[in-house]
C-alpha positions as CSV (number, residue, x, y, z in Angstrom):
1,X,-1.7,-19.5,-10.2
2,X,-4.8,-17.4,-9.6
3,X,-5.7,-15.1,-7.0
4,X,-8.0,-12.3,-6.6
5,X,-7.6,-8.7,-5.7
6,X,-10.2,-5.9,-5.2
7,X,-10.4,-3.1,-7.2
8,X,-12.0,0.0,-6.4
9,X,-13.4,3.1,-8.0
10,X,-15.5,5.8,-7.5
11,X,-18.6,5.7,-9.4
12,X,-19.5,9.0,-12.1
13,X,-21.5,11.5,-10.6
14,X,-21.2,10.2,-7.1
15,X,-18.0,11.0,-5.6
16,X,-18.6,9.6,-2.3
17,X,-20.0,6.4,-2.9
18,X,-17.7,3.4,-4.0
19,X,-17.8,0.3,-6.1
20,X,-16.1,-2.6,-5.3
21,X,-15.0,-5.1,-7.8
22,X,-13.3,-8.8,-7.5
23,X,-11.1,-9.8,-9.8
24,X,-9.4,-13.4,-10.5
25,X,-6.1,-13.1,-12.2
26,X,-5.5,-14.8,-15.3
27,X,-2.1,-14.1,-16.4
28,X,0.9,-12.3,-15.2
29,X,3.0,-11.0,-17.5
30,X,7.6,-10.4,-17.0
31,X,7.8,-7.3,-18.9
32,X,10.3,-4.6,-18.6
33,X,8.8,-2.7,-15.9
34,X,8.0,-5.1,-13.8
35,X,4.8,-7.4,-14.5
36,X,0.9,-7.1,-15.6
37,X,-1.5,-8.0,-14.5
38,X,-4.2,-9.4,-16.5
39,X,-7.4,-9.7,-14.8
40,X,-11.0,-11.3,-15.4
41,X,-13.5,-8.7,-13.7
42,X,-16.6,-9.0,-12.9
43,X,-18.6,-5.6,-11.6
44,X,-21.5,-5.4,-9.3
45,X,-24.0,-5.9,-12.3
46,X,-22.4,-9.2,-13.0
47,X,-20.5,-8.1,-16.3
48,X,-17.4,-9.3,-16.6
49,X,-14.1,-7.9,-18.7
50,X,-10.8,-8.0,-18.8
51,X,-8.6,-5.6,-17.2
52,X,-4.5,-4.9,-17.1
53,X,-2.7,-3.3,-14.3
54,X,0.9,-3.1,-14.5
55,X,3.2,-3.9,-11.2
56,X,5.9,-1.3,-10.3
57,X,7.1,-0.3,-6.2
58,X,6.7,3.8,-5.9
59,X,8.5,3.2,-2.0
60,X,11.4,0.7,-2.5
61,X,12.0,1.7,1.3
62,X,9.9,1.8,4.1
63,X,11.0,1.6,7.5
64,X,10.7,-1.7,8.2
65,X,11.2,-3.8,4.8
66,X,13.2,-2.9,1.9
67,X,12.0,-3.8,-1.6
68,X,14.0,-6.8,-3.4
69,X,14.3,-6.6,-7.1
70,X,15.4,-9.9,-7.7
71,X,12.3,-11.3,-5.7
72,X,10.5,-8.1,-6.5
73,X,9.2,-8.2,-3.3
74,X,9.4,-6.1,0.3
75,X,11.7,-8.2,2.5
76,X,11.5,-7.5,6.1
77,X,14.6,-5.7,8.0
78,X,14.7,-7.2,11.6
79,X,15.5,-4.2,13.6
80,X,13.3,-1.6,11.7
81,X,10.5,-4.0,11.6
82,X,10.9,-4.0,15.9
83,X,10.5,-0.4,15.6
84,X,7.3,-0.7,13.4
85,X,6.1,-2.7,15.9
86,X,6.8,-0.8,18.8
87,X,5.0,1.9,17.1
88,X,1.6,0.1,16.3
89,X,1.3,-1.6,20.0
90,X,1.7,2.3,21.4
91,X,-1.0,3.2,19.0
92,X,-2.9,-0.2,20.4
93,X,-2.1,1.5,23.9
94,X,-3.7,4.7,23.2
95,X,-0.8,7.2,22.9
96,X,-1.8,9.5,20.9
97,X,-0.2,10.0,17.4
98,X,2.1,12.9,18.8
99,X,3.4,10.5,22.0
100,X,4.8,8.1,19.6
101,X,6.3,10.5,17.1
102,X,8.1,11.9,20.8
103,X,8.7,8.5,21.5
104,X,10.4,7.3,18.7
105,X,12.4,10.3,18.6
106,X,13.4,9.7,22.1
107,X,14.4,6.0,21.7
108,X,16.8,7.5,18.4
109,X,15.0,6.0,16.1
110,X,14.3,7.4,12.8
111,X,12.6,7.4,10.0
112,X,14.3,6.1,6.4
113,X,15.2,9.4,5.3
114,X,17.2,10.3,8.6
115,X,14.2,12.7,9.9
116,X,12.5,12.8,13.0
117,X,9.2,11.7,13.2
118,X,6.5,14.2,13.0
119,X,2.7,13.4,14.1
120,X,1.8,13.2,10.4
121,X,5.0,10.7,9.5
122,X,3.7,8.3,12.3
123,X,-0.3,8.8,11.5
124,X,1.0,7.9,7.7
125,X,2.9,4.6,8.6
126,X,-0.2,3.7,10.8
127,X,-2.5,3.4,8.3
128,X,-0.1,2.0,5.6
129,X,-1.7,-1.6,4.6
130,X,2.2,-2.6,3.3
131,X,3.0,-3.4,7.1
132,X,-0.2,-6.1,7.4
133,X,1.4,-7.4,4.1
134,X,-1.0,-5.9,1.7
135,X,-0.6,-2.9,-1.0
136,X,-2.6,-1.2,-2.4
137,X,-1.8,0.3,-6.7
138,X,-2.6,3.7,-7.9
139,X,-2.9,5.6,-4.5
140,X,-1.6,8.6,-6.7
141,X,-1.2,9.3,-10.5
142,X,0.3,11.5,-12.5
143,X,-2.1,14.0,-13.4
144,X,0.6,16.1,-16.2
145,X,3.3,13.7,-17.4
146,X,4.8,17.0,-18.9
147,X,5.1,19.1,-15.7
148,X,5.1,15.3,-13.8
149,X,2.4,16.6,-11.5
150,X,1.8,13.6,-8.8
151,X,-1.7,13.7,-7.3
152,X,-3.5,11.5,-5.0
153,X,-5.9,9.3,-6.2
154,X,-9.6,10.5,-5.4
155,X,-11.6,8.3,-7.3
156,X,-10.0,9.7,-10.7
157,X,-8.4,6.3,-11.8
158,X,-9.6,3.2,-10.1
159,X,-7.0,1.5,-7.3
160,X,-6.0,-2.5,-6.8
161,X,-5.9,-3.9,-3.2
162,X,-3.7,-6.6,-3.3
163,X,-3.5,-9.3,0.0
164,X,-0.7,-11.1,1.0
165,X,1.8,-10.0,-1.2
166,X,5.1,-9.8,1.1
167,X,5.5,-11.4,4.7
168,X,3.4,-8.6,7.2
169,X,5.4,-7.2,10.2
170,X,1.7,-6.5,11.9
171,X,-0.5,-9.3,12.0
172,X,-3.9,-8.6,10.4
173,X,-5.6,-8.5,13.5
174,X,-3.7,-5.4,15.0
175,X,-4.0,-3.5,11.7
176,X,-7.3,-4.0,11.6
């Protein structure tokens, strides 16, 4: 079963501009952690190599799906995922990032800690590719596994887009 992913990364001495790779998988791997990925790659000069990427969920919870360990998948939870949706056709509407975050709040509804939501909660879950089905690996790293520093990922390490991985709650048109 093969199927590609992209995989980005900021190019040396160029911080702003951005290579993007396609990759065909080749194998997946059951290890202890989850699986990995081995991947033919070919870069924008046409070389190709192989490259591993192992598969672990940082958020086992987000509103609107809760991660399965069996299936190792997100599964979608009905009533969260109405809320999810009520929050992206507002943002379709144009209410503004702090009107939904007021809304939501209004309407009792919370996010999966038990906070209220806050403008950058909402502007976070907007732009989340998880809830068009997608995910995207290495957003952050640890930068010191001693002091377990988590940083986000600028271009340091390179990142995996993955499509279609779980069942969306947002249809790929409206996130787009």
């Amino acid at each position: 079963m093969a199927f590609s992913v992209v995989f980005e990364s900021k190019m040396s001495g160029n911080s702003d501009k951005l290579n993007i790779h396609k990759m065909e998988i080749t194998k997946l791997r059951q290890n202890g952690f989850g699986y990995t990925v081995i991947a033919k790659q070919m870069d924008c000069q046409g070389t190709q190599f192989e490259v591993s990427a192992r598969e672990s969920m940082a958020n086992k919870h987000l509103l609107g799906y809760q991660y399965d360990e069996e299936q190792k998948k997100y599964i979608i939870i009905p009533e969260e995922a109405e809320a999810v949706r009520w929050m992206f056709q507002m943002y379709i509407d144009s209410v503004s990032l702090h009107g939904i975050a007021k809304n939501m709040n209004r309407a009792g509804i919370r996010s999966v800690l038990g906070n209220e939501f806050q403008e950058g909660s909402v502007r976070q879950m907007i732009f989340n590719e998880v809830y068009a089905g997608d995910i995207r690996r290495q957003k952050c790293y640890m930068a010191d596994s001693i002091k377990k520093t988590k940083v986000k990922n600028c271009g340091e390490l390179p990142q995996y887009y993955m499509p279609g991985c779980h069942e969306a709650i947002i249809d790929r048109e409206t996130y787009a």
